[in-house]
PDB file of the backbone (N, CA, C, O) and the ligand in Angstrom, with CONECT records:
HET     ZN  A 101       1
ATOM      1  N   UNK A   1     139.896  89.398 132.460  1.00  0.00           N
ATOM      2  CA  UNK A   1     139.127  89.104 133.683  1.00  0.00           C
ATOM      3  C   UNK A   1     138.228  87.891 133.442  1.00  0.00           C
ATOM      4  O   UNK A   1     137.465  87.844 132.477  1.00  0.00           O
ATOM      5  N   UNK A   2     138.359  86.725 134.518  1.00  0.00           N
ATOM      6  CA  UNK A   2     137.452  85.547 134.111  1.00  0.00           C
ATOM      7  C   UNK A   2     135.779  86.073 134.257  1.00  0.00           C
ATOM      8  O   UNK A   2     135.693  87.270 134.532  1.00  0.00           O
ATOM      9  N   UNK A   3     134.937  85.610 134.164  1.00  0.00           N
ATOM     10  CA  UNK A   3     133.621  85.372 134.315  1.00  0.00           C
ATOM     11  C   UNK A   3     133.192  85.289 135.778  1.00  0.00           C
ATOM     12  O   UNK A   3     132.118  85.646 136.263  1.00  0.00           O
ATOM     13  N   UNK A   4     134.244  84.749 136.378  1.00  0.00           N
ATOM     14  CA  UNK A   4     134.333  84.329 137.860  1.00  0.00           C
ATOM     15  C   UNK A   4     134.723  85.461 138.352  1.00  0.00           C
ATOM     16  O   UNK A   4     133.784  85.893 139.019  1.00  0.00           O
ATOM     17  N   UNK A   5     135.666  86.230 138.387  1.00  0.00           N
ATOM     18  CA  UNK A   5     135.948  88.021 138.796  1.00  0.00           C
ATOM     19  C   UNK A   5     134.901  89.016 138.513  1.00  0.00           C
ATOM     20  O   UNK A   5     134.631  89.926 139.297  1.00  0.00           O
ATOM     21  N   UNK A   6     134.249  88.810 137.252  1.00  0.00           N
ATOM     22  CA  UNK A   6     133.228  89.879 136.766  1.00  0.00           C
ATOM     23  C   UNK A   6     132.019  89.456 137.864  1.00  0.00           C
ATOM     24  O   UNK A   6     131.354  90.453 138.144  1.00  0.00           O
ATOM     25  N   UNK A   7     131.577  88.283 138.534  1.00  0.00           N
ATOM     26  CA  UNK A   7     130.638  88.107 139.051  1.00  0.00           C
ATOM     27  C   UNK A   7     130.682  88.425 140.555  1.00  0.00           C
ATOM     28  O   UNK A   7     129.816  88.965 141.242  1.00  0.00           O
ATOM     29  N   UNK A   8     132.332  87.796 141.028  1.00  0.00           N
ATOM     30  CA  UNK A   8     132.656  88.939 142.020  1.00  0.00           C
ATOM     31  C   UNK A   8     132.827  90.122 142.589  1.00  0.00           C
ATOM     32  O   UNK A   8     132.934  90.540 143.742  1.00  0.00           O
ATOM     33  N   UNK A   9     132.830  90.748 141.089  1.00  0.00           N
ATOM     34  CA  UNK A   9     133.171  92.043 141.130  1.00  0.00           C
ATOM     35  C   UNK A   9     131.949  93.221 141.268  1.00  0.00           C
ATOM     36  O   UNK A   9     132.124  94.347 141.732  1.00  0.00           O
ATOM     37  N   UNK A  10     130.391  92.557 140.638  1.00  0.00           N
ATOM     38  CA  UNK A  10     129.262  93.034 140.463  1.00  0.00           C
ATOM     39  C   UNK A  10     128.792  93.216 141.168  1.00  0.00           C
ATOM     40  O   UNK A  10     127.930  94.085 141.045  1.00  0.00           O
ATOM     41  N   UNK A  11     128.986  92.493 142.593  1.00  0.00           N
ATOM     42  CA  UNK A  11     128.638  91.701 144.247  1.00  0.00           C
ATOM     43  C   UNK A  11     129.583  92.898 144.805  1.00  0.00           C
ATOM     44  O   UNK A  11     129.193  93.844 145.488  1.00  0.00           O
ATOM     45  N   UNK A  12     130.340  92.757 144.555  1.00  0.00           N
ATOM     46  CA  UNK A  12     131.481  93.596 145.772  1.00  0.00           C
ATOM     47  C   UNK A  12     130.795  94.674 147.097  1.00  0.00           C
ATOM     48  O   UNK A  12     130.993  94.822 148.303  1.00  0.00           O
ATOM     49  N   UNK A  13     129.922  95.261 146.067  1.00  0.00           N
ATOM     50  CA  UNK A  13     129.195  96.750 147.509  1.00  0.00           C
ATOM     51  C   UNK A  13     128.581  95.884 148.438  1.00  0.00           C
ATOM     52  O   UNK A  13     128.858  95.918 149.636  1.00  0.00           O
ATOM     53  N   UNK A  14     127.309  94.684 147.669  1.00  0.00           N
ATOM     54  CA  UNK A  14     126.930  93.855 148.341  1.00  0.00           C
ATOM     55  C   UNK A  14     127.732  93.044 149.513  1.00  0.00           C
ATOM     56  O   UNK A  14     127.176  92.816 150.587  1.00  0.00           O
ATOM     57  N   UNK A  15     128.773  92.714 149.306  1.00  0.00           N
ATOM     58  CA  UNK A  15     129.632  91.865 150.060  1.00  0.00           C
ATOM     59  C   UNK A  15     130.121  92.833 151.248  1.00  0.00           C
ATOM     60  O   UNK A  15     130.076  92.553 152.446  1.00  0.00           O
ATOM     61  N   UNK A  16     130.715  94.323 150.539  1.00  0.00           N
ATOM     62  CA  UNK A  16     131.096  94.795 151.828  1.00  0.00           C
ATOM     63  C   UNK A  16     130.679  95.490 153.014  1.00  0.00           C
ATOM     64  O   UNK A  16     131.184  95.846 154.078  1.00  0.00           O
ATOM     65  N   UNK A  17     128.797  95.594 152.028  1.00  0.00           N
ATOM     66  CA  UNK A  17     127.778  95.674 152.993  1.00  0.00           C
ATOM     67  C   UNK A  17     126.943  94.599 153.916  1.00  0.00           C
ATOM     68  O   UNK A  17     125.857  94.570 154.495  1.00  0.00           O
ATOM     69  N   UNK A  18     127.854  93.901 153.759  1.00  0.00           N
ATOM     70  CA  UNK A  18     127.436  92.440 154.537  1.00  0.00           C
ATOM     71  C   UNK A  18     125.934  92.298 154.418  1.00  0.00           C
ATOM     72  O   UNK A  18     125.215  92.237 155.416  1.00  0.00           O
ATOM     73  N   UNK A  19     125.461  92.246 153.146  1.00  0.00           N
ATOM     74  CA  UNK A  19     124.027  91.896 152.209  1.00  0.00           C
ATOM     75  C   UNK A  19     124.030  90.729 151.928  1.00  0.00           C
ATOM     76  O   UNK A  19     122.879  90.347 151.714  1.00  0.00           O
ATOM     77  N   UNK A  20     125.349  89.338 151.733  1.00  0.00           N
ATOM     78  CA  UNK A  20     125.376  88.427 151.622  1.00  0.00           C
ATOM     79  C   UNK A  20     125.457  87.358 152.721  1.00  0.00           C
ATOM     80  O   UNK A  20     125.823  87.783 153.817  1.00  0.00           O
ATOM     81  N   UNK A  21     125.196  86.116 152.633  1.00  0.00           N
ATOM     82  CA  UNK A  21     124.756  85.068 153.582  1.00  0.00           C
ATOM     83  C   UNK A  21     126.446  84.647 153.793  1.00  0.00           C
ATOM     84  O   UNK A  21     127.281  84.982 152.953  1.00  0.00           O
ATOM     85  N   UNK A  22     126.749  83.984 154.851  1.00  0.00           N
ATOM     86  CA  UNK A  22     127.902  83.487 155.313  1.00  0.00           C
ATOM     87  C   UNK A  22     128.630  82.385 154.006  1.00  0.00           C
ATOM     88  O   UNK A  22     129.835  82.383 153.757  1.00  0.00           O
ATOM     89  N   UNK A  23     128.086  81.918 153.626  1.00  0.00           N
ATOM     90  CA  UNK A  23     128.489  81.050 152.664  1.00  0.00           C
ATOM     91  C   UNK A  23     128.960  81.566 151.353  1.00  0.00           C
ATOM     92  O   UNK A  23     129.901  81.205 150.645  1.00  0.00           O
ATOM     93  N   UNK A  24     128.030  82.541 151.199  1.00  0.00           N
ATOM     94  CA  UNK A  24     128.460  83.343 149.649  1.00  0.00           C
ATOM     95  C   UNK A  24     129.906  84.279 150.483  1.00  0.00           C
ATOM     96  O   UNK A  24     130.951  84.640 149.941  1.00  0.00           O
ATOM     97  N   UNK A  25     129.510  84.456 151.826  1.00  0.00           N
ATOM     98  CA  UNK A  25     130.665  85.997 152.222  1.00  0.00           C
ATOM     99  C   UNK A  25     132.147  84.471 151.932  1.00  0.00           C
ATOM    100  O   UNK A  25     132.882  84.703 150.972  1.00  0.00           O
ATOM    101  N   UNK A  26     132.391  83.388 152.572  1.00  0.00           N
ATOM    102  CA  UNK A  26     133.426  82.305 152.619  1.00  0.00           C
ATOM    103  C   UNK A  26     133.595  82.502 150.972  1.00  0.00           C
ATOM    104  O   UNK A  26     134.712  82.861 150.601  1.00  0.00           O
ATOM    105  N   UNK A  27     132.603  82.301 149.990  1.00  0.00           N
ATOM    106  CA  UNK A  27     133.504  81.777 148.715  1.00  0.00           C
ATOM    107  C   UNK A  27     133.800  83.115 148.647  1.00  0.00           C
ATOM    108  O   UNK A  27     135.028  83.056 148.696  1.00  0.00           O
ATOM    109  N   UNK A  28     133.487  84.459 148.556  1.00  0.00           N
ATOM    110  CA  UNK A  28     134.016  86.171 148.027  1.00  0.00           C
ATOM    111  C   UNK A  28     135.487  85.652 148.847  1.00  0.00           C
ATOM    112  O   UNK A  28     136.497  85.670 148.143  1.00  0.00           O
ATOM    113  N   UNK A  29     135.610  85.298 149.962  1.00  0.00           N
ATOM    114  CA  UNK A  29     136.960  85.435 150.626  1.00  0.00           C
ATOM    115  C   UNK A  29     138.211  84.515 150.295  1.00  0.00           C
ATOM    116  O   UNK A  29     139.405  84.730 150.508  1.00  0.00           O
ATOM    117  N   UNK A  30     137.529  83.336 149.662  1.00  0.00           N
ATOM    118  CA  UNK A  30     138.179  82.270 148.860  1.00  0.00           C
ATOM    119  C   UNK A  30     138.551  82.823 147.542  1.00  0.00           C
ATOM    120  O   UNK A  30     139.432  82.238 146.912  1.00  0.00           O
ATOM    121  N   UNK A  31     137.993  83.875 147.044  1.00  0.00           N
ATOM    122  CA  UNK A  31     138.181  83.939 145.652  1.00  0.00           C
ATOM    123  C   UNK A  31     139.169  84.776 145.620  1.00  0.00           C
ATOM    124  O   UNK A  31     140.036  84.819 144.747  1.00  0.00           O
ATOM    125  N   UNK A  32     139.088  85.379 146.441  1.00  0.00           N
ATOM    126  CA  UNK A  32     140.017  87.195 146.893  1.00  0.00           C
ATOM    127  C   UNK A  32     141.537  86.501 147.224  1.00  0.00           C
ATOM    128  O   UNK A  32     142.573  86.729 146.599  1.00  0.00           O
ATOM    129  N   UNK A  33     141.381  85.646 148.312  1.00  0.00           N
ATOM    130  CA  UNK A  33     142.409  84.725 148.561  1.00  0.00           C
ATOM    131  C   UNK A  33     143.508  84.474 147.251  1.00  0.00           C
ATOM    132  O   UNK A  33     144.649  84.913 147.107  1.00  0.00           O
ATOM    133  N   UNK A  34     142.787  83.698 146.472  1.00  0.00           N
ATOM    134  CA  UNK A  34     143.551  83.019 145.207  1.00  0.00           C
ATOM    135  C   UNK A  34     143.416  84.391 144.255  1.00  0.00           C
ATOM    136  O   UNK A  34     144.349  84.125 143.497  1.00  0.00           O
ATOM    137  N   UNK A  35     143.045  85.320 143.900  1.00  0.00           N
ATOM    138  CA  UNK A  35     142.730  86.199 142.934  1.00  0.00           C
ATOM    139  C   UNK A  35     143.162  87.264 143.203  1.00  0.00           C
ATOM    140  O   UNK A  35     142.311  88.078 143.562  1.00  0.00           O
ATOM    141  N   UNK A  36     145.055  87.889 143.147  1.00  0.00           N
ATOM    142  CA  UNK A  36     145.597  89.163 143.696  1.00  0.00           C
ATOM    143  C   UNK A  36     144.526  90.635 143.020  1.00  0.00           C
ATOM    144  O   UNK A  36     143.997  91.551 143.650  1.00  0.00           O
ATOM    145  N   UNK A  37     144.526  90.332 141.474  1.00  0.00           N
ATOM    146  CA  UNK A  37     143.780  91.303 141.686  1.00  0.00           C
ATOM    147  C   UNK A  37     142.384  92.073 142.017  1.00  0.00           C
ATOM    148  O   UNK A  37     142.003  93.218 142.262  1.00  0.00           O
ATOM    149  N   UNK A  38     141.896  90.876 141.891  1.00  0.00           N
ATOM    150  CA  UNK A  38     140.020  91.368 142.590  1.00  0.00           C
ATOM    151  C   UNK A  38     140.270  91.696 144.244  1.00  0.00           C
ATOM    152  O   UNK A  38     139.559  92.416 144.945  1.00  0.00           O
ATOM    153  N   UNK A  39     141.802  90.763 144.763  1.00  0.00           N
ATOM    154  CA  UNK A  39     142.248  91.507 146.136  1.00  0.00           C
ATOM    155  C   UNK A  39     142.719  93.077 146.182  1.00  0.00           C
ATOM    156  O   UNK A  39     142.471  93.635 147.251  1.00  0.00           O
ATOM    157  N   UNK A  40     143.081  93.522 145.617  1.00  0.00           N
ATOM    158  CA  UNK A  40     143.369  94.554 145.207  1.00  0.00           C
ATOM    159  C   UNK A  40     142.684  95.575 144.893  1.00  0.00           C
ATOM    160  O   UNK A  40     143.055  96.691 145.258  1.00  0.00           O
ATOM    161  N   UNK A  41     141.545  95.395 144.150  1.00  0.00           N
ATOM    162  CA  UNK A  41     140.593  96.481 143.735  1.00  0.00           C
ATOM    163  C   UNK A  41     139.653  95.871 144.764  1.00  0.00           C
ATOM    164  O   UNK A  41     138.520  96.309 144.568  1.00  0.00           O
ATOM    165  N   UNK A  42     139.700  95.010 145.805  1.00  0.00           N
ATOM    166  CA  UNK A  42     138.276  94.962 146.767  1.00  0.00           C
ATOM    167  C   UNK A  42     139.399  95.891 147.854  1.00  0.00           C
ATOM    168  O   UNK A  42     138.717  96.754 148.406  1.00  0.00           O
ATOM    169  N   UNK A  43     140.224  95.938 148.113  1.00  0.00           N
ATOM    170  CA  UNK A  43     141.148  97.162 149.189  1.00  0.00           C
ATOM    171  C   UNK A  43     141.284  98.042 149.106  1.00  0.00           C
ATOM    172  O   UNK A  43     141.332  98.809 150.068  1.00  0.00           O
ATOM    173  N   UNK A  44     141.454  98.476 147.551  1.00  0.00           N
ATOM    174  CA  UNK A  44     140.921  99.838 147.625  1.00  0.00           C
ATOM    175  C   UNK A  44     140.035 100.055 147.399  1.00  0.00           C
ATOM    176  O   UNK A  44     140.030 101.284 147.329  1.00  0.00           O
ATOM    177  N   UNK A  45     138.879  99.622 147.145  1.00  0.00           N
ATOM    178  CA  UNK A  45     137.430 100.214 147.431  1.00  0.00           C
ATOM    179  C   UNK A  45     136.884 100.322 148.691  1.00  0.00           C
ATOM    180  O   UNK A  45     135.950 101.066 148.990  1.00  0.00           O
ATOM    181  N   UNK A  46     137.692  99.299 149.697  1.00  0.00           N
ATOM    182  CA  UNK A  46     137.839  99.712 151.204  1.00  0.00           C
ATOM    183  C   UNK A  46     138.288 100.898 151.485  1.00  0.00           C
ATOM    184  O   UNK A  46     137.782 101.918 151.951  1.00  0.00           O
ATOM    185  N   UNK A  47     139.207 100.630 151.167  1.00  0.00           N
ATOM    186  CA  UNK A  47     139.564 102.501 151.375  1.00  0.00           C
ATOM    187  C   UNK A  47     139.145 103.191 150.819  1.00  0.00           C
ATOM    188  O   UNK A  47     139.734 104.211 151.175  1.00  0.00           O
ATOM    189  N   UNK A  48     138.446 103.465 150.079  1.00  0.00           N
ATOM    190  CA  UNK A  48     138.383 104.652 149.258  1.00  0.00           C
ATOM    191  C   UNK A  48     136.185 104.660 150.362  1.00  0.00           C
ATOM    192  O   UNK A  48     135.589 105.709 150.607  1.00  0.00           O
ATOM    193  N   UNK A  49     135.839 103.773 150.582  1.00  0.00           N
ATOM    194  CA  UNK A  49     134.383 103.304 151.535  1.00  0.00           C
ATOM    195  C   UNK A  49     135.183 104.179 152.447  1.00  0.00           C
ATOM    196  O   UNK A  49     134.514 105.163 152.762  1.00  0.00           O
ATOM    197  N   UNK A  50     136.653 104.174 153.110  1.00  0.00           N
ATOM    198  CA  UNK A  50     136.708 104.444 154.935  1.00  0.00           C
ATOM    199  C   UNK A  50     136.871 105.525 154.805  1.00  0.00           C
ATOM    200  O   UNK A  50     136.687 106.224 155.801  1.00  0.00           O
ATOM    201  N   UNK A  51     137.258 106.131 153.628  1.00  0.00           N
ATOM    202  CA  UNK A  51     137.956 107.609 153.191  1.00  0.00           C
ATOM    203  C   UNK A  51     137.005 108.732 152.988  1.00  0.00           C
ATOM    204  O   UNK A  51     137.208 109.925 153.213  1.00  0.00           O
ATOM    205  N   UNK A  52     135.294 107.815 152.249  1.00  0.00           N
ATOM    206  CA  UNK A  52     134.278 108.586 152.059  1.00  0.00           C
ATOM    207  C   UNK A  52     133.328 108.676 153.478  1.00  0.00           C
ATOM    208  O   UNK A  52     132.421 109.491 153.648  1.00  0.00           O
ATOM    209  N   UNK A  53     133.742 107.685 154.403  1.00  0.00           N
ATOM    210  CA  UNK A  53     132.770 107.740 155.589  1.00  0.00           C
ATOM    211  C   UNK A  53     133.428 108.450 157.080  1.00  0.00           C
ATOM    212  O   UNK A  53     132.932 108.457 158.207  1.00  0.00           O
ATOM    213  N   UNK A  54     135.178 109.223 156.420  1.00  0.00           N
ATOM    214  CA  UNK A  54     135.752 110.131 157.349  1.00  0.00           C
ATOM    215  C   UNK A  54     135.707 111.474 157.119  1.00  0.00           C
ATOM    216  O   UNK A  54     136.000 112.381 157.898  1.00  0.00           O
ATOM    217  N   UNK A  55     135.146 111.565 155.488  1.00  0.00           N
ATOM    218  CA  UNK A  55     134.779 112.539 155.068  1.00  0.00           C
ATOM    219  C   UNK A  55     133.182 113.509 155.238  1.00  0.00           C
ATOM    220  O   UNK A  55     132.892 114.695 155.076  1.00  0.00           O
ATOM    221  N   UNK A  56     132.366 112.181 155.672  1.00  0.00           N
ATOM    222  CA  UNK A  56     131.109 112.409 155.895  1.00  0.00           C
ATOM    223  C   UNK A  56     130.596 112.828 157.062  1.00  0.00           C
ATOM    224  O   UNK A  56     129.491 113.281 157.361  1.00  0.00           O
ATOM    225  N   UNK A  57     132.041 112.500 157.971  1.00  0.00           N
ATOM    226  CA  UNK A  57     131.939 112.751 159.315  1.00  0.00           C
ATOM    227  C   UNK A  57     133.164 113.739 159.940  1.00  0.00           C
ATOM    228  O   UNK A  57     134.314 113.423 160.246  1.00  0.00           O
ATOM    229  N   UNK A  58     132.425 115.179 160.024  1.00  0.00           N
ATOM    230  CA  UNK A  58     133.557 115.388 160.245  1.00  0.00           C
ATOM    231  C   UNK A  58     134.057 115.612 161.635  1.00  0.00           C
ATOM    232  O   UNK A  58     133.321 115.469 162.612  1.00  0.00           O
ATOM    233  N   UNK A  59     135.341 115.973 161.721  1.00  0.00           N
ATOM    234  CA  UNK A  59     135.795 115.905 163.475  1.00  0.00           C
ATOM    235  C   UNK A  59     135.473 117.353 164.065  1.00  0.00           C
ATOM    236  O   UNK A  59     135.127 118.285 163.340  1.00  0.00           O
ATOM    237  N   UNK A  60     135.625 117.459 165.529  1.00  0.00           N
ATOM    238  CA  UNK A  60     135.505 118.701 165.817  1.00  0.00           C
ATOM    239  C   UNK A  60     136.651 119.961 165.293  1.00  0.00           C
ATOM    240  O   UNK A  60     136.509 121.172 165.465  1.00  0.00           O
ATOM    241  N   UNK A  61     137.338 119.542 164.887  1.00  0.00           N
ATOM    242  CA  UNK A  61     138.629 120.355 164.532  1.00  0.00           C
ATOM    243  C   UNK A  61     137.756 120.706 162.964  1.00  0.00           C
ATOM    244  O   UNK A  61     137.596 121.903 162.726  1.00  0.00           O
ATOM    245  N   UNK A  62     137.450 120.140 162.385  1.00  0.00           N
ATOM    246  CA  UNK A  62     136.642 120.114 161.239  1.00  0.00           C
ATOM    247  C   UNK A  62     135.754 121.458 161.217  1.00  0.00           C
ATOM    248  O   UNK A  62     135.838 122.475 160.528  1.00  0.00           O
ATOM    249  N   UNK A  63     134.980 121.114 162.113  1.00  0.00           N
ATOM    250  CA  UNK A  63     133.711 122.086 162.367  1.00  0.00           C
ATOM    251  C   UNK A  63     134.286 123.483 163.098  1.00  0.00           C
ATOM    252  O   UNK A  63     133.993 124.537 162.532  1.00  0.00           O
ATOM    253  N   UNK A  64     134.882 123.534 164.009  1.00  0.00           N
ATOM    254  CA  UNK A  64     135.868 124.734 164.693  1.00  0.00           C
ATOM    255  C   UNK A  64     136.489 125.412 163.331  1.00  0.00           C
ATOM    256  O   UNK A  64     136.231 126.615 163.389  1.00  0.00           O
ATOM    257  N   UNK A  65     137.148 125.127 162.227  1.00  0.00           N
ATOM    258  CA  UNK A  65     137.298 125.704 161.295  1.00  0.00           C
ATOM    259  C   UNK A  65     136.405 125.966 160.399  1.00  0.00           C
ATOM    260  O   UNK A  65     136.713 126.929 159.697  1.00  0.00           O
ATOM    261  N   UNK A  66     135.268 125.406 160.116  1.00  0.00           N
ATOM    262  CA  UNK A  66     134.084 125.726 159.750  1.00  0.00           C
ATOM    263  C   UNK A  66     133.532 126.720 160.208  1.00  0.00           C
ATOM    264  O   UNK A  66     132.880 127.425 159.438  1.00  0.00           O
ATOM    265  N   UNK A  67     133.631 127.036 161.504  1.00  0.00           N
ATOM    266  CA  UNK A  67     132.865 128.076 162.048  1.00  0.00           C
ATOM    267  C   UNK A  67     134.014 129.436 161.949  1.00  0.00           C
ATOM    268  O   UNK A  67     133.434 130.429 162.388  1.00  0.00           O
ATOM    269  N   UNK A  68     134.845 129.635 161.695  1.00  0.00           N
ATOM    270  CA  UNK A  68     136.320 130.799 162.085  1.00  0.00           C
ATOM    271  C   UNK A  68     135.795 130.951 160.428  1.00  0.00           C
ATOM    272  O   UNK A  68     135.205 132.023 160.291  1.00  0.00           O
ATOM    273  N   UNK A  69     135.853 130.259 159.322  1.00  0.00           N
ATOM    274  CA  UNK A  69     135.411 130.577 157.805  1.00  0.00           C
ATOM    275  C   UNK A  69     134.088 131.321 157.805  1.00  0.00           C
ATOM    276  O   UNK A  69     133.804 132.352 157.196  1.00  0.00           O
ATOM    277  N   UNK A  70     133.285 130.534 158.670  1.00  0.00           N
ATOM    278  CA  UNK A  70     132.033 131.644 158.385  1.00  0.00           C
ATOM    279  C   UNK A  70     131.855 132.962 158.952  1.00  0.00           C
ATOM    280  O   UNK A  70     131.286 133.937 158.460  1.00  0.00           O
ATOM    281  N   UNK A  71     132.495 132.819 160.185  1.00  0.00           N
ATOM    282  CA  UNK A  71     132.600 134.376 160.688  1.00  0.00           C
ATOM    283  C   UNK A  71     133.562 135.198 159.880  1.00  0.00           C
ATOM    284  O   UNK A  71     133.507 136.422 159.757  1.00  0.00           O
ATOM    285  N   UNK A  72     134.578 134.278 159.265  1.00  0.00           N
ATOM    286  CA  UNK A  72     135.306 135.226 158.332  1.00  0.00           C
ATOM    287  C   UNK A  72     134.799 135.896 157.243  1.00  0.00           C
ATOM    288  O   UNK A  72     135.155 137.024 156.904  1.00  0.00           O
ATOM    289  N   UNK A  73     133.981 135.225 156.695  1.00  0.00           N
ATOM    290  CA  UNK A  73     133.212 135.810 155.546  1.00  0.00           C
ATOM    291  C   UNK A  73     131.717 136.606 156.025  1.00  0.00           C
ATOM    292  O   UNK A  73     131.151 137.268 155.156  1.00  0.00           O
ATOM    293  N   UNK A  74     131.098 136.527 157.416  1.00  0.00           N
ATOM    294  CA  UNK A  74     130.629 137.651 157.322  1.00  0.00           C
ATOM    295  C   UNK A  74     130.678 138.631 158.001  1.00  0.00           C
ATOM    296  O   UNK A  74     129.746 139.391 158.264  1.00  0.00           O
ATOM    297  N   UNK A  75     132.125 138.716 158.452  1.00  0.00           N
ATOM    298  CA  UNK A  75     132.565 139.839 158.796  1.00  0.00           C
ATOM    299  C   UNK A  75     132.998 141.108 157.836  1.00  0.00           C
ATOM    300  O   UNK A  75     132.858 142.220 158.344  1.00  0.00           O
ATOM    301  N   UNK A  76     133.542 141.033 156.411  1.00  0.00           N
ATOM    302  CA  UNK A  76     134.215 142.265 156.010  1.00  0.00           C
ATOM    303  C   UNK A  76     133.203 143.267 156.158  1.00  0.00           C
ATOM    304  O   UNK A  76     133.474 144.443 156.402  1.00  0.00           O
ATOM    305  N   UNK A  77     132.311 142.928 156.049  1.00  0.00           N
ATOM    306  CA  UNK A  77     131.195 143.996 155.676  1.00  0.00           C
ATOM    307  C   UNK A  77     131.639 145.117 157.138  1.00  0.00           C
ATOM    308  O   UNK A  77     132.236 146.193 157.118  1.00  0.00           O
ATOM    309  N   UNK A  78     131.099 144.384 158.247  1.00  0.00           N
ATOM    310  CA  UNK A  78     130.997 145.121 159.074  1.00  0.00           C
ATOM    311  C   UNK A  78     132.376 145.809 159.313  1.00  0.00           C
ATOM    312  O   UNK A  78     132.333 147.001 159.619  1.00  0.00           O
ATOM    313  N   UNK A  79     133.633 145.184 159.209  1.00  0.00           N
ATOM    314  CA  UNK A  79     134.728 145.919 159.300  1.00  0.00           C
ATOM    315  C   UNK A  79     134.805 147.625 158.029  1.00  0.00           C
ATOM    316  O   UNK A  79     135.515 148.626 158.122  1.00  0.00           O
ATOM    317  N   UNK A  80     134.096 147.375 157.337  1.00  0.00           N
ATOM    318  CA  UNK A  80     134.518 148.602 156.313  1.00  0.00           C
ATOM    319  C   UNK A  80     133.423 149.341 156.726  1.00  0.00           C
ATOM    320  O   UNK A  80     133.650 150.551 156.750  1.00  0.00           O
ATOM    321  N   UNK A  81     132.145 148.958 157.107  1.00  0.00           N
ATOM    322  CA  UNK A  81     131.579 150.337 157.497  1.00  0.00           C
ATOM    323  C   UNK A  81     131.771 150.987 158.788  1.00  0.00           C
ATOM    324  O   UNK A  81     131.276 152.093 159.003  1.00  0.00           O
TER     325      UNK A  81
HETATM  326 ZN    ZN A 101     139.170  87.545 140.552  1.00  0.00          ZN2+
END
């Protein structure tokens, strides 16, 4: 890894938290451009960002089974007495 990837690479959360100025965001996109693999590990850290923020949120189908689990578990009781 050059010196030039490691410095990109240190930046990355920064960058994809749009914490950086337009000029620094142009060279990250220039570098990514010419550099398959810092393209590569900046895509999947995209995904793996969209994967943790669908997880954080969940859907109503989400929560509807959330709620059928909790009544499931505190129901036995009352069924055996
Ligand atoms: Zn690179």
């Amino acid at each position: 890894m050059s010196p030039r990837c490691a410095a990109i690479l240190a930046q990355v959360d920064a960058f994809l938290d749009h914490e950086r100025g337009a000029l620094e965001r142009l060279r990250f996109a220039a570098h990514l451009a010419l550099c398959p693999p810092c393209d590569r590990y900046v895509r999947q850290l995209q995904e793996a960002r969209r994967l943790l923020r669908l997880a954080a949120t969940p859907s109503e189908s989400d929560l509807a089974a959330a709620r059928r689990l909790a009544v499931a578990h505190a129901r036995p009781r009352e069924a055996k007495g």
